[in-house]
C-alpha atoms as an extended CHARMM CRD file, in Angstrom:
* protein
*
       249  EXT
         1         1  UNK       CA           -101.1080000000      -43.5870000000       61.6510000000  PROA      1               0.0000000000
         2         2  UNK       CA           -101.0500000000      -43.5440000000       65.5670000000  PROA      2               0.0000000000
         3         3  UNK       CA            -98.5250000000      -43.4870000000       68.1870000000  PROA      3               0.0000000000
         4         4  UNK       CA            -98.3010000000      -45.2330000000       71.6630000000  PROA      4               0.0000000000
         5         5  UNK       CA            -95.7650000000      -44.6420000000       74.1480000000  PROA      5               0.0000000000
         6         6  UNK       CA            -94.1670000000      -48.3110000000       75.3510000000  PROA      6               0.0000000000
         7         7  UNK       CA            -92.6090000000      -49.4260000000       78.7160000000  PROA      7               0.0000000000
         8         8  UNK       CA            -91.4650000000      -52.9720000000       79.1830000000  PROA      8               0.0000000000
         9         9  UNK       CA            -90.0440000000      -54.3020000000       82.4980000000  PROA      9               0.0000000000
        10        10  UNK       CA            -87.6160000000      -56.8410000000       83.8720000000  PROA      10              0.0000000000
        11        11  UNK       CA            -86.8640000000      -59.7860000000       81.8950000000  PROA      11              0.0000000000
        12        12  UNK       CA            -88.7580000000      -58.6130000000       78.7790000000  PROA      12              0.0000000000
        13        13  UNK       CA            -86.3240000000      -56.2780000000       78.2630000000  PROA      13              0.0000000000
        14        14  UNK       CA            -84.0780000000      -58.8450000000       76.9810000000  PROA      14              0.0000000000
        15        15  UNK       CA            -86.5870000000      -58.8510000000       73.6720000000  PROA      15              0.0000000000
        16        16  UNK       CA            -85.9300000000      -55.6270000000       72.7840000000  PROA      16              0.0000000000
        17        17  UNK       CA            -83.2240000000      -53.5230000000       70.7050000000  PROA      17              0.0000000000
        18        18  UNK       CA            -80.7730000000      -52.4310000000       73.7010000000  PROA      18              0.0000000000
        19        19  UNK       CA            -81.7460000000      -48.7160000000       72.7800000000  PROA      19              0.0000000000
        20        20  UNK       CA            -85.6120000000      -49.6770000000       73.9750000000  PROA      20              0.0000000000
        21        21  UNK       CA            -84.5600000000      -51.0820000000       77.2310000000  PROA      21              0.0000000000
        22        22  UNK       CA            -85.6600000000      -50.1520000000       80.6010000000  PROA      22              0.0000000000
        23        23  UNK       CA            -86.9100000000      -46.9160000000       79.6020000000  PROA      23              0.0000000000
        24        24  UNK       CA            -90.2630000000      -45.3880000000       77.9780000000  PROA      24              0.0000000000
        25        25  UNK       CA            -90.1000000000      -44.9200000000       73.8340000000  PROA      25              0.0000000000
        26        26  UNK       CA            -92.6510000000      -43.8490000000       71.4830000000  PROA      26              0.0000000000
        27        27  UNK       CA            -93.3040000000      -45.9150000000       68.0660000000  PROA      27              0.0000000000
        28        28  UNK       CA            -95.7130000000      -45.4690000000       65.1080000000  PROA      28              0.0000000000
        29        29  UNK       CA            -98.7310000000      -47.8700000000       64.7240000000  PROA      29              0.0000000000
        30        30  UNK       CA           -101.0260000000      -48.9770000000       62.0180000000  PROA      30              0.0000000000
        31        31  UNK       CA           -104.2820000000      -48.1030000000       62.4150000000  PROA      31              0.0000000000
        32        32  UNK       CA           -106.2980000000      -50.7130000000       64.4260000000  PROA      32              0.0000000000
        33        33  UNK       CA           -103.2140000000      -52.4220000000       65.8020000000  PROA      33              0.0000000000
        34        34  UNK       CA           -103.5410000000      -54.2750000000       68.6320000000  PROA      34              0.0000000000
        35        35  UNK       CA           -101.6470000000      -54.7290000000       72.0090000000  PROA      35              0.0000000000
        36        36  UNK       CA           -100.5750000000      -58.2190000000       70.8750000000  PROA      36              0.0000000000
        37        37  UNK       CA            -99.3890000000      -57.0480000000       67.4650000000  PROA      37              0.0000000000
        38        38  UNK       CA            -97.2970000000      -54.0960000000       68.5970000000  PROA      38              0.0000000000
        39        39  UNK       CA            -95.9640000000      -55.8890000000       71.3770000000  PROA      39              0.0000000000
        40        40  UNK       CA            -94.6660000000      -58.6340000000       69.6000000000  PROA      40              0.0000000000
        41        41  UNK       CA            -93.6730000000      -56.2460000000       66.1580000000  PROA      41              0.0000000000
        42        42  UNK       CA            -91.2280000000      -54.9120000000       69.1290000000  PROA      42              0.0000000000
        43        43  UNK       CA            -89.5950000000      -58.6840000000       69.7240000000  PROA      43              0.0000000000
        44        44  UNK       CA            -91.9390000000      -59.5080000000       73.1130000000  PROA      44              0.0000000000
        45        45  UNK       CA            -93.7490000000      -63.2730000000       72.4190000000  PROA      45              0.0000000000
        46        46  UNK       CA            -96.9430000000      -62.5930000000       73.8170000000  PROA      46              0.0000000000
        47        47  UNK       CA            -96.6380000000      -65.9970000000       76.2420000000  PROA      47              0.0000000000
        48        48  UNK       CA            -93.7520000000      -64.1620000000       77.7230000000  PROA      48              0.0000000000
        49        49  UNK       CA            -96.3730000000      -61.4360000000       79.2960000000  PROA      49              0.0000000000
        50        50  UNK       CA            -98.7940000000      -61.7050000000       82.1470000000  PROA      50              0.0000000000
        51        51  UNK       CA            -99.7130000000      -57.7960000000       81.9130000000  PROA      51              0.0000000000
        52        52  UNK       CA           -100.4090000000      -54.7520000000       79.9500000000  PROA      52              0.0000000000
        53        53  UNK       CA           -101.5180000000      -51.5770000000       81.2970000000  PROA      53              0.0000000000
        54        54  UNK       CA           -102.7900000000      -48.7900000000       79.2960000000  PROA      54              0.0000000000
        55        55  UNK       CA           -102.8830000000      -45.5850000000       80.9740000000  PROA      55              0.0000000000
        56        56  UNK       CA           -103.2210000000      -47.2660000000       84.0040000000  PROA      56              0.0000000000
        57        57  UNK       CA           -105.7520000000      -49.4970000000       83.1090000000  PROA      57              0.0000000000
        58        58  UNK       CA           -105.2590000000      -53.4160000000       82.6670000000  PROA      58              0.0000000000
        59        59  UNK       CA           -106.4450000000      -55.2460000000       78.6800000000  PROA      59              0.0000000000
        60        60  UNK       CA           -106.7000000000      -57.5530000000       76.7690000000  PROA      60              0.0000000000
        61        61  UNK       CA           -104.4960000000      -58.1730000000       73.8580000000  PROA      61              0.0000000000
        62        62  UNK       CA           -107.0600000000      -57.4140000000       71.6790000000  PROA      62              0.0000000000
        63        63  UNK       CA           -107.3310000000      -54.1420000000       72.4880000000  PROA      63              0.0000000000
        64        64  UNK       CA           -106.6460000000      -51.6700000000       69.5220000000  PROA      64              0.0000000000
        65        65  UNK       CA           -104.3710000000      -48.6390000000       70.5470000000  PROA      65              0.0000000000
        66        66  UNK       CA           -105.2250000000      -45.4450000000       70.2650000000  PROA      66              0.0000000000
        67        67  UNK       CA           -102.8390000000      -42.4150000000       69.6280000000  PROA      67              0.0000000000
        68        68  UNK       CA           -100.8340000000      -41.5200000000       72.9740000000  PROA      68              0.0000000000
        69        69  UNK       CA           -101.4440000000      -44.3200000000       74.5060000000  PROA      69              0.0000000000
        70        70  UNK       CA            -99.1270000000      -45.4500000000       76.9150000000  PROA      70              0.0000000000
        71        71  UNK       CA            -98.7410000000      -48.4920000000       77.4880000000  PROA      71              0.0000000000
        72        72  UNK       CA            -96.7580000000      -51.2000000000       80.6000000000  PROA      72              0.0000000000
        73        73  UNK       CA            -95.9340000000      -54.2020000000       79.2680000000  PROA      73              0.0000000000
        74        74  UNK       CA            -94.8200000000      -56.6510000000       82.4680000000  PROA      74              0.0000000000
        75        75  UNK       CA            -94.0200000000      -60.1490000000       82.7110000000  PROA      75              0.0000000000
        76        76  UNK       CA            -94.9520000000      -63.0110000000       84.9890000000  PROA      76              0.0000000000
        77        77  UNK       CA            -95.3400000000      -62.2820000000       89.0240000000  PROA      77              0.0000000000
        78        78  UNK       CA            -94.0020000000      -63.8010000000       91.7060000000  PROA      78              0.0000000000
        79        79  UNK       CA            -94.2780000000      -61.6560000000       94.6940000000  PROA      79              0.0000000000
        80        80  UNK       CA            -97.9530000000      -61.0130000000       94.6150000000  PROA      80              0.0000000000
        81        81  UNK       CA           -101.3530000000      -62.5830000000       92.9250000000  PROA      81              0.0000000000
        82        82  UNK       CA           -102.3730000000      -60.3350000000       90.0030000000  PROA      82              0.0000000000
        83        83  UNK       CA           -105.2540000000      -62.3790000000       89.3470000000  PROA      83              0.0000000000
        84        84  UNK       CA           -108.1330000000      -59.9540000000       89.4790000000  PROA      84              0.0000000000
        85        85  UNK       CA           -106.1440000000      -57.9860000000       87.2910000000  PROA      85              0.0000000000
        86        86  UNK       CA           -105.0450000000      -60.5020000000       84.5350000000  PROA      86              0.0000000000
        87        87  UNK       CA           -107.2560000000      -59.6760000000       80.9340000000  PROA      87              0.0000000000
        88        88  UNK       CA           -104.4560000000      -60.9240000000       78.3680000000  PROA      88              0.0000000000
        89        89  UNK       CA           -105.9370000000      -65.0100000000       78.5410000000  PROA      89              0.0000000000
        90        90  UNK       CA           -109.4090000000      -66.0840000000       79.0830000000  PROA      90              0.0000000000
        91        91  UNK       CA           -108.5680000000      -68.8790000000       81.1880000000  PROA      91              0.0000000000
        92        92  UNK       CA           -105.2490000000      -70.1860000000       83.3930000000  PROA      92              0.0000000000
        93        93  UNK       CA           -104.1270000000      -73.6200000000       83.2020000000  PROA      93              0.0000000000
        94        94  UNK       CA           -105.3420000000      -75.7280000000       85.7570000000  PROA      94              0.0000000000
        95        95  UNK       CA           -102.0140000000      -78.4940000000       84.8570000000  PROA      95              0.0000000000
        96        96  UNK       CA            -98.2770000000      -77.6880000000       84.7800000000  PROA      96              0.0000000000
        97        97  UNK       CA            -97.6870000000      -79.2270000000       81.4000000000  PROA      97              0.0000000000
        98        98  UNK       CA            -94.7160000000      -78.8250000000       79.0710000000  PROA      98              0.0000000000
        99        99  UNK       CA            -94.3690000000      -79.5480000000       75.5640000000  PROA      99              0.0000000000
       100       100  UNK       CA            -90.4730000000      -78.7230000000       74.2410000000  PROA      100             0.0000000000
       101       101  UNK       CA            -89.0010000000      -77.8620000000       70.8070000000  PROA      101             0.0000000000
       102       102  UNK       CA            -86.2480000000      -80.3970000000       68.9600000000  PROA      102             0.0000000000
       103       103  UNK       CA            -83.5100000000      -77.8840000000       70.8720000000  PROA      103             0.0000000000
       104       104  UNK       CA            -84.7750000000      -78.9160000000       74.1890000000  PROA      104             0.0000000000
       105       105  UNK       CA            -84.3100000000      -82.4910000000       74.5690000000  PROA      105             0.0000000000
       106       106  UNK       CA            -82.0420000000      -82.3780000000       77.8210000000  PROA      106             0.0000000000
       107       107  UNK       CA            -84.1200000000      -79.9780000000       79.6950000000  PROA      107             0.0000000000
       108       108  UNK       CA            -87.2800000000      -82.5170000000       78.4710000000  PROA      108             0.0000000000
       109       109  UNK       CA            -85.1530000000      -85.2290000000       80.2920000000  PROA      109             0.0000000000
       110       110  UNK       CA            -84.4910000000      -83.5440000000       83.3170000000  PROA      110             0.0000000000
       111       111  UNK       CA            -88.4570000000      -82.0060000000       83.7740000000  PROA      111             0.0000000000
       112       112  UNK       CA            -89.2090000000      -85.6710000000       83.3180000000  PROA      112             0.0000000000
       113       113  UNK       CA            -87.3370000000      -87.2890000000       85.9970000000  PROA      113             0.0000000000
       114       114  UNK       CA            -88.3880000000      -84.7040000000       88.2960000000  PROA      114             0.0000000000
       115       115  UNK       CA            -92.0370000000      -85.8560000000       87.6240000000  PROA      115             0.0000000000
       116       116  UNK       CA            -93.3360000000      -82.9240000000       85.2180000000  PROA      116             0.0000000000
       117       117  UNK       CA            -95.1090000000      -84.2200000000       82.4050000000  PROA      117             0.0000000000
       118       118  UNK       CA            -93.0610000000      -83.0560000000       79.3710000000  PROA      118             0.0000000000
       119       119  UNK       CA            -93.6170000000      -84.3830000000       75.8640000000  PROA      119             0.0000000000
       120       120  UNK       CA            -90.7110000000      -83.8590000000       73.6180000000  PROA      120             0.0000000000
       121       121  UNK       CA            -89.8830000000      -85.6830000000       70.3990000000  PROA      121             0.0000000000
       122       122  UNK       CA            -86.8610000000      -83.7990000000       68.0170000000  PROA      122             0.0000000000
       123       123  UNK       CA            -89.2020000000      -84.3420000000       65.3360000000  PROA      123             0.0000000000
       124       124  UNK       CA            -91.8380000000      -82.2100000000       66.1870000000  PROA      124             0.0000000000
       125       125  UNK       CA            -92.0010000000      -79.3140000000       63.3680000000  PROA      125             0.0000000000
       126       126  UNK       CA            -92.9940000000      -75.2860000000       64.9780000000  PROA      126             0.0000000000
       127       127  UNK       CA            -97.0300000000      -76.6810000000       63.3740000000  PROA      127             0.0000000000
       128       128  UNK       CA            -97.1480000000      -79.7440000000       65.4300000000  PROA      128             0.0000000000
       129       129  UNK       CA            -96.2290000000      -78.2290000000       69.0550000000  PROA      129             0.0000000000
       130       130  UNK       CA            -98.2300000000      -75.3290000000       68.1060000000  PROA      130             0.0000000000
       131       131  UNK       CA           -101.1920000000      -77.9090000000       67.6630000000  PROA      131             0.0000000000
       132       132  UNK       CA           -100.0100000000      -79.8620000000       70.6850000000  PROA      132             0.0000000000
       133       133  UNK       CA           -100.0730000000      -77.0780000000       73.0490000000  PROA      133             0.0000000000
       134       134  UNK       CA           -103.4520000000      -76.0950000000       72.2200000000  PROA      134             0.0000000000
       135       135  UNK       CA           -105.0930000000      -79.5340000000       72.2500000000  PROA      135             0.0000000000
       136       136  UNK       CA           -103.3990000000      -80.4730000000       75.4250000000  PROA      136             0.0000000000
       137       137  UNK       CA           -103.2060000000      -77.3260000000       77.5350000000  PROA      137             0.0000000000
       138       138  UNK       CA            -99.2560000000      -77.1280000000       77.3030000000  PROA      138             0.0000000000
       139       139  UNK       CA            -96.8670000000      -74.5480000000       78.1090000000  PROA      139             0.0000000000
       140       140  UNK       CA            -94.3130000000      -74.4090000000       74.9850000000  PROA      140             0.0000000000
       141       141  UNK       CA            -90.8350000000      -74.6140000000       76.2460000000  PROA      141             0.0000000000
       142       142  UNK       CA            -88.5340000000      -73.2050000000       73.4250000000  PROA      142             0.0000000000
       143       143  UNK       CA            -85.4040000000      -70.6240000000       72.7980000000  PROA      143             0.0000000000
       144       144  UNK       CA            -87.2730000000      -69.8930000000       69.2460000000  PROA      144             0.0000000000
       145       145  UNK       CA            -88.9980000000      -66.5510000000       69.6520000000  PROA      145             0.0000000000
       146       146  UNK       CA            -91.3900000000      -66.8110000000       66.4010000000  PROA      146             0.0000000000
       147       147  UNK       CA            -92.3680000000      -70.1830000000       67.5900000000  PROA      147             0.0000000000
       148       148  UNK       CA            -94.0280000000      -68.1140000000       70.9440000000  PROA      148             0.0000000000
       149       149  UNK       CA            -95.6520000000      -65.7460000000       68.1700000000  PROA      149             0.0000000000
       150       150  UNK       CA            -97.9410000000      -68.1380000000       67.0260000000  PROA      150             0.0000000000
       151       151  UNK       CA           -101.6520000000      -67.3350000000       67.2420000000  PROA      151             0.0000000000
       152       152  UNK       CA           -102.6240000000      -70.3870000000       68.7580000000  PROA      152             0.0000000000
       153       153  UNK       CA           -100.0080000000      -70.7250000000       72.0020000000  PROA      153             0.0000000000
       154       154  UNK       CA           -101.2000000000      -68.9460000000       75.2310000000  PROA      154             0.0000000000
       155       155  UNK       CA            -98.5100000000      -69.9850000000       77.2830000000  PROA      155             0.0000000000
       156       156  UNK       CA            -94.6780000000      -70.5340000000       76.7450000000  PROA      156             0.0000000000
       157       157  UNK       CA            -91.3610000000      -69.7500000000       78.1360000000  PROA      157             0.0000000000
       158       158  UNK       CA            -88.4390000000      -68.7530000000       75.8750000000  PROA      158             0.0000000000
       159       159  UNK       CA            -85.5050000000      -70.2440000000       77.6870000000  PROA      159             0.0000000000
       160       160  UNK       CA            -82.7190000000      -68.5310000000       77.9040000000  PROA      160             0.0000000000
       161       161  UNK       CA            -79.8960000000      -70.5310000000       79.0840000000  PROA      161             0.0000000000
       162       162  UNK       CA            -77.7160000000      -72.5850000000       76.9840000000  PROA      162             0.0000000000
       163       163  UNK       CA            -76.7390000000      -75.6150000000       78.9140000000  PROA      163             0.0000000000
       164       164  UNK       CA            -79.7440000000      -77.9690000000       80.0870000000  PROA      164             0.0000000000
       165       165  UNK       CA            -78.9950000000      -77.9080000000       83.7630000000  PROA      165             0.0000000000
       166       166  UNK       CA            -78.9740000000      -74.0610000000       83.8260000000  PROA      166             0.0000000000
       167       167  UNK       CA            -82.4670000000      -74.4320000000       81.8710000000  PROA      167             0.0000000000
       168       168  UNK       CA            -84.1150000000      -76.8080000000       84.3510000000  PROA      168             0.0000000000
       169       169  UNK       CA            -82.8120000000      -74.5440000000       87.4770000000  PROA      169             0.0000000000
       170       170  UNK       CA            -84.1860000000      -71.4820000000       84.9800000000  PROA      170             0.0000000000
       171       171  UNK       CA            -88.3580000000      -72.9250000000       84.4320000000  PROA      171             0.0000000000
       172       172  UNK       CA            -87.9580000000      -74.4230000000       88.5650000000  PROA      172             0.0000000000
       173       173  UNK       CA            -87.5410000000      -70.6200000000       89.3090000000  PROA      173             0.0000000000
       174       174  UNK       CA            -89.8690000000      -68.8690000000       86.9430000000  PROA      174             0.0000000000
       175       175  UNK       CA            -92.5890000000      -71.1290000000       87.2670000000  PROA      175             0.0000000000
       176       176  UNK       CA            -92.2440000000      -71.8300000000       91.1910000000  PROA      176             0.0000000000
       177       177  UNK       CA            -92.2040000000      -75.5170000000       90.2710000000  PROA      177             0.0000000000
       178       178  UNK       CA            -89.6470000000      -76.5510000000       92.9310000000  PROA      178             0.0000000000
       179       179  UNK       CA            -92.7230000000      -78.2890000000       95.5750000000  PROA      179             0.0000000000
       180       180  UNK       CA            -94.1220000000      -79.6290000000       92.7240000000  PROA      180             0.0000000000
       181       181  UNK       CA            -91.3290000000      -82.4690000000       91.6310000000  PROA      181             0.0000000000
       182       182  UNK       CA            -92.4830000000      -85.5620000000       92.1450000000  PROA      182             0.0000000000
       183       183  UNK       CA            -88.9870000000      -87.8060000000       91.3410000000  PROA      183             0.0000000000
       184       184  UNK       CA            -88.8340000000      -91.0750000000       89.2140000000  PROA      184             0.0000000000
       185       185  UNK       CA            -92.8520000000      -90.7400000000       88.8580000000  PROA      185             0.0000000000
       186       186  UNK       CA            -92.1750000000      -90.5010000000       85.1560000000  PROA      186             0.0000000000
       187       187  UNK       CA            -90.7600000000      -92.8640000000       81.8790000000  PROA      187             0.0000000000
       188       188  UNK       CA            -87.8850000000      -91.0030000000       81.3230000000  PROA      188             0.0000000000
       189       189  UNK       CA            -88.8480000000      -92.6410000000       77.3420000000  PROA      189             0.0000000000
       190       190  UNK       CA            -92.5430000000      -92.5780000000       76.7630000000  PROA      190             0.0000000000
       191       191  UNK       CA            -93.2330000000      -89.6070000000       79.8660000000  PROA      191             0.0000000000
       192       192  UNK       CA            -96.0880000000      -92.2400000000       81.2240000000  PROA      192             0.0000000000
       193       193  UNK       CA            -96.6450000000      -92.8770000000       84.8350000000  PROA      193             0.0000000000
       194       194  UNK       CA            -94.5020000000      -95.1820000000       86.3310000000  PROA      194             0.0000000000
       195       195  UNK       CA            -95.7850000000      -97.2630000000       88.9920000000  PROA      195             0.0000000000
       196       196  UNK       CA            -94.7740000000     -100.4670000000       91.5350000000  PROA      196             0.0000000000
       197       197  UNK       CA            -94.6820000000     -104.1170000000       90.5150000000  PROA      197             0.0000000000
       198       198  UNK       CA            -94.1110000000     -107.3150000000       92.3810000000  PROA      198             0.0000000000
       199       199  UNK       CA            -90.9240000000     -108.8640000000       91.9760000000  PROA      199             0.0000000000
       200       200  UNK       CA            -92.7020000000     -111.8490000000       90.9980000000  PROA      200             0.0000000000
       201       201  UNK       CA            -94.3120000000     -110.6910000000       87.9580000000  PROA      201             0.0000000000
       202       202  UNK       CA            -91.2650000000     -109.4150000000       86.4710000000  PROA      202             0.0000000000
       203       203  UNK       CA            -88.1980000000     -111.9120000000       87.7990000000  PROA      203             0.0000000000
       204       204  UNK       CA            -87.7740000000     -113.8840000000       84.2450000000  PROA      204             0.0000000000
       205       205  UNK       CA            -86.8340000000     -110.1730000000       82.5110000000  PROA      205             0.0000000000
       206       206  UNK       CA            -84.4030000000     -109.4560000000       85.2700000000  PROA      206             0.0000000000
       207       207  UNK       CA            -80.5980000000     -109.7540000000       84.4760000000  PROA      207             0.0000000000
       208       208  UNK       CA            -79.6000000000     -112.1930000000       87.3730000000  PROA      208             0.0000000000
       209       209  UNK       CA            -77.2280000000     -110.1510000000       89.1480000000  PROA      209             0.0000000000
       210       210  UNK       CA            -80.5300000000     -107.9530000000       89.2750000000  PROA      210             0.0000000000
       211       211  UNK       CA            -82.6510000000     -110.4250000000       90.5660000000  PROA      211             0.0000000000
       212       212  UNK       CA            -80.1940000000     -111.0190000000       94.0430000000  PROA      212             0.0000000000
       213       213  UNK       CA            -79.5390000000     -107.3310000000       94.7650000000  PROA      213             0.0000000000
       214       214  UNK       CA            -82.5700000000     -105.6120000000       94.2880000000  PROA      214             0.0000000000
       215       215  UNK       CA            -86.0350000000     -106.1660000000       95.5300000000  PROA      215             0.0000000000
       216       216  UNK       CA            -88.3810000000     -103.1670000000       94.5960000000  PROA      216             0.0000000000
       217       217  UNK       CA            -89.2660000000     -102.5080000000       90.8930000000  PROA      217             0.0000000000
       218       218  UNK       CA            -91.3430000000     -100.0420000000       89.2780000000  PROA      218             0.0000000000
       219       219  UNK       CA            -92.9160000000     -100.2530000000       85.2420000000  PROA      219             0.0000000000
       220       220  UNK       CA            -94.2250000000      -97.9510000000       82.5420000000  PROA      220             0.0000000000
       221       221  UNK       CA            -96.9260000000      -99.6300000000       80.8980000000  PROA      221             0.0000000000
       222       222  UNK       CA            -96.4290000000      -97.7770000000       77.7240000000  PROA      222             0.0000000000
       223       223  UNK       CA            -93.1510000000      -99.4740000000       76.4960000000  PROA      223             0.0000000000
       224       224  UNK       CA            -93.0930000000     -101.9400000000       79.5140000000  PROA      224             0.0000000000
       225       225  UNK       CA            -89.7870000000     -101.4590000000       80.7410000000  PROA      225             0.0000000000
       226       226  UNK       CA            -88.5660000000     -102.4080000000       84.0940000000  PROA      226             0.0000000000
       227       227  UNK       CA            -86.3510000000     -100.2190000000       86.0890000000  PROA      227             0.0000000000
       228       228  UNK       CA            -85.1470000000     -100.6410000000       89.3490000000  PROA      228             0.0000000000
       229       229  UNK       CA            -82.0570000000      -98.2170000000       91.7700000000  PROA      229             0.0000000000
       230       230  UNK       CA            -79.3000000000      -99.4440000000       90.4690000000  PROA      230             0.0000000000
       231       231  UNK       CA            -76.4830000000      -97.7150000000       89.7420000000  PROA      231             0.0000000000
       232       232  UNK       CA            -77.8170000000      -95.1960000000       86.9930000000  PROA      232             0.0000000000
       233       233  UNK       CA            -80.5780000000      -94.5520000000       89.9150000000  PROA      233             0.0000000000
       234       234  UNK       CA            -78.1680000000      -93.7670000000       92.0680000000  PROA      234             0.0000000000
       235       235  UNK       CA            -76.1690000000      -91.3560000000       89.4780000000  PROA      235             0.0000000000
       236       236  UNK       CA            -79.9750000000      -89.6410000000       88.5770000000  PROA      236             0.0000000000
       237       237  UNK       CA            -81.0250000000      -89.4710000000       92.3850000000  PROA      237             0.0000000000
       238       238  UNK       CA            -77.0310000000      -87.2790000000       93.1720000000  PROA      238             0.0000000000
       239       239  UNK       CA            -78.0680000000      -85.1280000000       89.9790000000  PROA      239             0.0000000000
       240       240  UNK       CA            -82.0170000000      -84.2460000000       90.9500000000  PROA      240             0.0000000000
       241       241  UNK       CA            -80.3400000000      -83.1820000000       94.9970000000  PROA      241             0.0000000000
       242       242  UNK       CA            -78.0850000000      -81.4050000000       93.1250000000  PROA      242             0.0000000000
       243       243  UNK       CA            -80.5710000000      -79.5240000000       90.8150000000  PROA      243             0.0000000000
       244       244  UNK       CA            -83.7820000000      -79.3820000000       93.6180000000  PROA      244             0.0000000000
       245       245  UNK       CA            -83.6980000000      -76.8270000000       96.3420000000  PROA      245             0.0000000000
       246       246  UNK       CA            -82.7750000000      -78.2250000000       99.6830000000  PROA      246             0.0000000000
       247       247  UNK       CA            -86.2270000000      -76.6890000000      101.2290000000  PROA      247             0.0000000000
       248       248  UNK       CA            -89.1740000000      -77.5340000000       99.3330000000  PROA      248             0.0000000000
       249       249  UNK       CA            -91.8750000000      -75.9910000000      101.4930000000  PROA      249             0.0000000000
């Protein structure tokens, strides 16, 4: 049996026992464990951290602690580029991609109308997102710690707000997402690309109240409905200027 000294800092801290938090503790290890196995036998995911120092010097989560280690456990940056530091993932993900637990179906909503490709179905079992986010590249958005566990996931957020508005303005800030929204690009249904069609083509679907007021219509060609700004538009577009920052960069 070994022992490693642990620090964790800022939001990981909300993981751990309140006695653990913000401060340095020592804890017994097996022999062989690893940085990824100790953090998360402490109640860190390991998609929660960006990185792990020990004794100064940045690893990998495979990395098998030794006795006296210490070891910094941080979360994700925002002030400054760690990259040439970053060992804990092979590779970053070129997409912003989100796939969200059964939980998370108003926060799926919201990331798609504000163009973020999100798939979502309250179906999905802890196996099938796991698979999901592997096959696809997706960041697992979930408040279900052991879901983050999961060998397979390399990236994930555990949300912590309750209500999905608070979530939405909670993943905008973490993941810098805000000059990345792309409005009412998105199927709010199937999460396809919406795009423009001529009136023309889509007049004898129209309601005919429709057809006189409006005059620009977009399509998803996955379930082929037709939307158009209409009142509900109107209702989504007040929400999204309510939830977006004012300056976008």
């Amino acid at each position: 049996m070994v022992s490693a000294s642990f620090r964790f800092y800022e939001e990981l801290n909300d993981f751990l026992a309140p006695t653990r938090r913000y401060r340095e503790f020592t804890v017994p290890c097996a022999r062989a464990a690893t940085v990824k196995h100790m953090v998360e036998a402490l109640g860190v995911p390991h998609t929660e951290v960006e990185l792990v120092l020990v004794n100064g010097e940045s690893v990998a989560f495979d990395y098998q602690l030794c006795d006296g280690d210490r070891v910094s456990v941080y979360p994700r940056f925002e002030a400054f580029d760690i990259t040439p530091l970053l060992r804990v993932r092979e590779h970053p993900l070129r997409r912003t991609r989100f796939v969200a637990d059964a939980h998370l179906g108003g926060l799926a909503r919201l990331l798609r109308m504000t163009g973020f490709d999100t798939l979502y179905d309250n179906n999905f079992a802890d196996p099938d997102i796991e698979a999901i986010a592997a096959h696809d590249g997706r960041i697992v958005l979930t408040r279900d710690r052991e879901l983050l566990k999961r060998r397979t996931i390399t990236h994930g957020c555990y949300v912590h707000a309750l209500k999905p508005e608070h979530q939405f303005a909670e993943i905008l800030e973490r993941l810098d997402l805000a000059r990345s929204a792309r409005p009412f690009t998105l199927c709010l249904a199937c999460n396809a690309p919406l795009h423009a069609i001529d009136k023309a083509s889509v007049e004898h679907l129209l309601p005919e109240g429709v057809r006189e007021r409006h005059q620009r219509f977009s399509t998803c060609d996955v379930c082929r409905r037709v939307f158009w700004e209409g009142s509900h538009w109107v209702k989504m577009r007040a929400l999204i200027a309510r939830l977006l920052p004012r300056d976008r960069g």
